[in-house]
C-alpha positions in Angstrom: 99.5 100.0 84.2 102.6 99.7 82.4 103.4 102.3 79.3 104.5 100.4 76.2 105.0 101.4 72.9 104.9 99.8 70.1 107.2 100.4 67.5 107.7 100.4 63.5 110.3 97.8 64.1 108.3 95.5 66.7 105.3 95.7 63.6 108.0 94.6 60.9 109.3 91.7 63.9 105.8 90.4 64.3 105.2 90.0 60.7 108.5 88.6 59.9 107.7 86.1 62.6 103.9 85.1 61.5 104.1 85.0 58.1 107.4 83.8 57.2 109.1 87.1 55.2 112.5 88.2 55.5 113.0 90.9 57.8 113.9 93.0 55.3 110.8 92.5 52.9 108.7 92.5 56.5 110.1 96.2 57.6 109.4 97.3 53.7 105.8 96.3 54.0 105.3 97.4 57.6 106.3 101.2 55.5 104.0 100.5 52.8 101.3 99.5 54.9 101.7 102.7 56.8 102.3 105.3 53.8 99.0 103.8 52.0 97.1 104.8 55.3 98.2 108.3 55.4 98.5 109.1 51.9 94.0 107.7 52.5 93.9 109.9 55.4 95.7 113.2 53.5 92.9 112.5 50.7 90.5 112.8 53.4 89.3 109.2 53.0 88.4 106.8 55.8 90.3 103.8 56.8 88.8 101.1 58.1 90.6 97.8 59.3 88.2 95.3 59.9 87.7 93.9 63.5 90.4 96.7 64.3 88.8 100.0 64.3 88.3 102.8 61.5 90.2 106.2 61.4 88.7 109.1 59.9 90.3 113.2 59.4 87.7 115.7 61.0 87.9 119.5 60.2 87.3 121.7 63.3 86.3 125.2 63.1 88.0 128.2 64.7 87.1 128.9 68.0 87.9 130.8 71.1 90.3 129.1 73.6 91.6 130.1 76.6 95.2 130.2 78.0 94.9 128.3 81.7 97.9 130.8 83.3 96.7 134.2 82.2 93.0 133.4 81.2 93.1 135.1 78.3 90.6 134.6 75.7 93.3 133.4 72.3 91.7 132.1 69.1 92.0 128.4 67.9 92.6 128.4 64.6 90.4 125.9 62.0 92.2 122.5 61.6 92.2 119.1 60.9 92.2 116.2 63.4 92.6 112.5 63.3 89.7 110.4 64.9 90.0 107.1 65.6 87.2 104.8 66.4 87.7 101.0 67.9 85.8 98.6 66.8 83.4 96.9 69.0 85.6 93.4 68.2 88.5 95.4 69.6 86.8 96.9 72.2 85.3 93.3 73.6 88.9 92.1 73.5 90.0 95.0 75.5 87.3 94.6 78.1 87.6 91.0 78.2 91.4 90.9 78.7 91.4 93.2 81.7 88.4 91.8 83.3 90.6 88.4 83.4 93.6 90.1 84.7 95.6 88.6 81.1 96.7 92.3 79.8 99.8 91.2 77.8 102.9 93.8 77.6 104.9 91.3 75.8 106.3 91.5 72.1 103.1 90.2 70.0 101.2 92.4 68.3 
């Protein structure tokens, strides 16, 4: 399995090449796109992207770790984490692109 990332700059690249926008005005909305989600998820509001998947901020509680050299006990302070859940269109598409060997590292997003 190959590690790929994909970048603000591949996003603004795909857009600019399916719908038609100057790079420019496709990199700006790429940013806006992305500030609107995390300005949601600060709020504490839930995104959902339809046939995509749905991210949601969860508040942990403080609890008792423990270091793995030294095994001892530290506390974890309270916090909050980012959840994300695939939807079960994205997950079928997952499943069904490995099962037919077609996983695609290329520059479509």
């Amino acid at each position: 399995m190959t590690e790929a990332t994909v970048t603000r700059a591949q996003l603004a690249e795909a857009v600019y090449q399916e719908v038609g926008l100057s790079r420019n005005d496709s990199s700006q909305m790429v940013d806006e796109i992305l500030e609107e989600v995390s300005q949601a998820l600060i709020k504490g509001d839930m995104v959902k992207l339809s046939s995509f998947g749905s991210f949601q901020v969860r508040s942990k509680g403080q609890r008792i770790g423990r270091n793995p050299k030294t095994g001892e006990e530290v506390p974890i302070l309270p916090r909050r984490v980012l959840v994300f859940r695939a939807s079960h269109v994205l997950k079928d598409k997952i499943n069904r692109a490995r099962a037919s060997g077609a996983v695609s590292t290329g520059g479509g997003v």
